[in-house]
C-alpha positions as CSV (number, residue, x, y, z in Angstrom):
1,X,-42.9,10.8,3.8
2,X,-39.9,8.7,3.0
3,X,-38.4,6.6,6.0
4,X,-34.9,5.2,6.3
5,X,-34.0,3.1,9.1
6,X,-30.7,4.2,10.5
7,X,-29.0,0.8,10.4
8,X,-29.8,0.7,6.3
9,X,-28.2,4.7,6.7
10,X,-24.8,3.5,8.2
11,X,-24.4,0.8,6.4
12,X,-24.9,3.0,2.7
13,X,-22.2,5.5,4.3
14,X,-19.8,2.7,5.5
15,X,-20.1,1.4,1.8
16,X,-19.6,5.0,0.2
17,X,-16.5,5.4,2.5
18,X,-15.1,2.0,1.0
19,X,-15.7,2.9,-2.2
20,X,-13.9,6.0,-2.1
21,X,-11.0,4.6,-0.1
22,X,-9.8,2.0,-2.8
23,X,-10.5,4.6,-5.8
24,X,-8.5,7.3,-4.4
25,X,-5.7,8.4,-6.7
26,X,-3.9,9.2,-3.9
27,X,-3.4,5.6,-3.9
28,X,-1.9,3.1,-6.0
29,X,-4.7,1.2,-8.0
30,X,-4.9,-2.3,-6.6
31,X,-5.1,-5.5,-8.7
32,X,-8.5,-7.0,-9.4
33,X,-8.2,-9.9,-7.5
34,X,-6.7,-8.2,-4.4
35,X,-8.3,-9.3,-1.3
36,X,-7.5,-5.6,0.9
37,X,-8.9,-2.6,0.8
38,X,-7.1,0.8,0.8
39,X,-7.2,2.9,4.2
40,X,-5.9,6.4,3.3
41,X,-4.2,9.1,5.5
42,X,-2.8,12.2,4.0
43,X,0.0,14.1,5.9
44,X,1.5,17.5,5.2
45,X,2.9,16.8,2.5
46,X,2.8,12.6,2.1
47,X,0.0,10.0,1.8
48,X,0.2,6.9,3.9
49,X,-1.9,4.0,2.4
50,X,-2.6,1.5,4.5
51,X,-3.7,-2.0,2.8
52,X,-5.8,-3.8,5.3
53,X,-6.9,-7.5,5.0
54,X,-10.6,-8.1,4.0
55,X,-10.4,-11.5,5.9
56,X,-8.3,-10.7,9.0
57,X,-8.9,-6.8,9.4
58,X,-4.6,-6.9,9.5
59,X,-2.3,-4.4,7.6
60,X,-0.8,-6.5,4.4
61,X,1.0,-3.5,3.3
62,X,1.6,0.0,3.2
63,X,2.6,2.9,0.4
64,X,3.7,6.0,1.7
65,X,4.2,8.6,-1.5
66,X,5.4,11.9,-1.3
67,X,8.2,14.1,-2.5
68,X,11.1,12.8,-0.8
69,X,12.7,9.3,-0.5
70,X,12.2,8.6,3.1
71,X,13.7,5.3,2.9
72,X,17.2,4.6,1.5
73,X,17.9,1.4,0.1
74,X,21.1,-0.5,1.2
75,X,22.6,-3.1,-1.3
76,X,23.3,-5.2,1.4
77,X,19.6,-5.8,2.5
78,X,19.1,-6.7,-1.1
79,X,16.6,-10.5,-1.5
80,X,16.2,-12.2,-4.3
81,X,16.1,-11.2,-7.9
82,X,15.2,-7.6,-9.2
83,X,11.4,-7.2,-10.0
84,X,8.7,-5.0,-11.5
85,X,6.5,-3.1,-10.1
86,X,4.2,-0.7,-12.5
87,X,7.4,-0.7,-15.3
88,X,9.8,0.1,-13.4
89,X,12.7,-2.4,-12.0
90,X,13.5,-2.5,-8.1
91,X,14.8,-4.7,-5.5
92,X,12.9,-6.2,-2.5
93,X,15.1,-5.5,0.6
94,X,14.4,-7.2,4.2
95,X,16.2,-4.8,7.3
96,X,18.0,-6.0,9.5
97,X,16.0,-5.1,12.9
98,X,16.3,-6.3,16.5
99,X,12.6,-4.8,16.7
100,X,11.1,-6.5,14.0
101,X,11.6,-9.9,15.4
102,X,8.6,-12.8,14.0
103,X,7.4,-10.7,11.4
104,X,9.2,-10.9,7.3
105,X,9.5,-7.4,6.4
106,X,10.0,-6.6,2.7
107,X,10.3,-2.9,1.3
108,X,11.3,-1.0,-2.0
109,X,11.7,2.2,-3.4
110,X,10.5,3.8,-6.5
111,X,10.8,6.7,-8.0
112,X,7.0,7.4,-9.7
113,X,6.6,9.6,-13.2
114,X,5.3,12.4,-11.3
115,X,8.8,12.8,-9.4
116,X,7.3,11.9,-6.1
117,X,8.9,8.6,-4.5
118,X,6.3,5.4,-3.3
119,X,8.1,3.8,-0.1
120,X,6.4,0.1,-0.1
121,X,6.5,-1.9,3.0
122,X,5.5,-5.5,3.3
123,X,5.2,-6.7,7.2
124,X,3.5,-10.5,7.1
125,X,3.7,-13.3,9.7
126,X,4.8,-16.3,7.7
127,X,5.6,-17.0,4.2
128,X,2.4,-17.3,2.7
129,X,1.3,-14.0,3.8
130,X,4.1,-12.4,2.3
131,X,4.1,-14.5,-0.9
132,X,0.4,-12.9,-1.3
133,X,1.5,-9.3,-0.2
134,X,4.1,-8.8,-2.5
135,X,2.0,-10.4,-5.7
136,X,-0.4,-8.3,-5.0
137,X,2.3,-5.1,-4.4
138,X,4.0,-6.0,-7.7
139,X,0.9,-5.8,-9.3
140,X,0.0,-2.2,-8.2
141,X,-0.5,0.9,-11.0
142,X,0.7,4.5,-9.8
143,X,0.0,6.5,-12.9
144,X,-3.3,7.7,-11.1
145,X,-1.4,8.7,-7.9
146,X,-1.6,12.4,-7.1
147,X,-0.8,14.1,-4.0
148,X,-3.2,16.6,-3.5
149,X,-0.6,20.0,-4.0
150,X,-0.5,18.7,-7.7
């Protein structure tokens, strides 16, 4: 009779529910040398993808994809030069928000080859955070990414 201690149990289906959060093509793929890990929640008609810190256990960044732009970018909030993220060319943009006092906030817009949008937000404490964040965002692939109505 085969035995299996329960801690050895969890620990398999903690791993198997890792490994299926960061291959998810609801997801963007990250880059290799990413140090987060994808924590996924679909909505009615949206995914939110949460990247969380392997180190700290903090969100780095987030991806919310669906149908619909839900964020509209304003040419005033425009920083720094355009960039590339999976082909196509966008503009980080930093809000101006009374409630987002202490933290750098960076987000973008793009419109993925599916005709679903990808809303990216980067919220990091200092510069170094966010330096890492948005390498690792402008390094992400969406030609996997699939809402699950498709």
């Amino acid at each position: 009779m085969l035995s299996i201690r329960p801690l050895a149990l969890l620990g398999a289906l903690v791993c198997a529910g890792t490994a299926q959060a960061q291959t998810s093509s609801e997801c963007p793929q990250l880059p290799p040398d990413a140090a987060v890990r994808w924590e996924v929640q679909p909505g009615p008609d949206f995914v939110f993808c949460r990247a969380m810190d392997l180190s700290t256990g903090l969100q780095a960044f987030a991806v919310t994809v669906g149908p619909s732009a839900t964020f509209k970018p304003r040419r005033n909030d425009r920083v720094g030069d355009q960039v590339t993220i999976d082909g196509t060319r966008t503009y980080w943009h930093a809000p101006d928000n009374e409630l987002l006092a202490g933290a750098m906030v960076r987000e973008a817009l793009l419109e993925l080859s599916s005709g679903d949008y990808a809303h990216i937000i980067v919220r990091a404490p200092d510069e170094t955070a966010l330096t890492r964040s948005l390498r690792d965002v402008e390094s992400l692939h969406f030609s996997d990414v699939q809402l699950g109505s498709k």
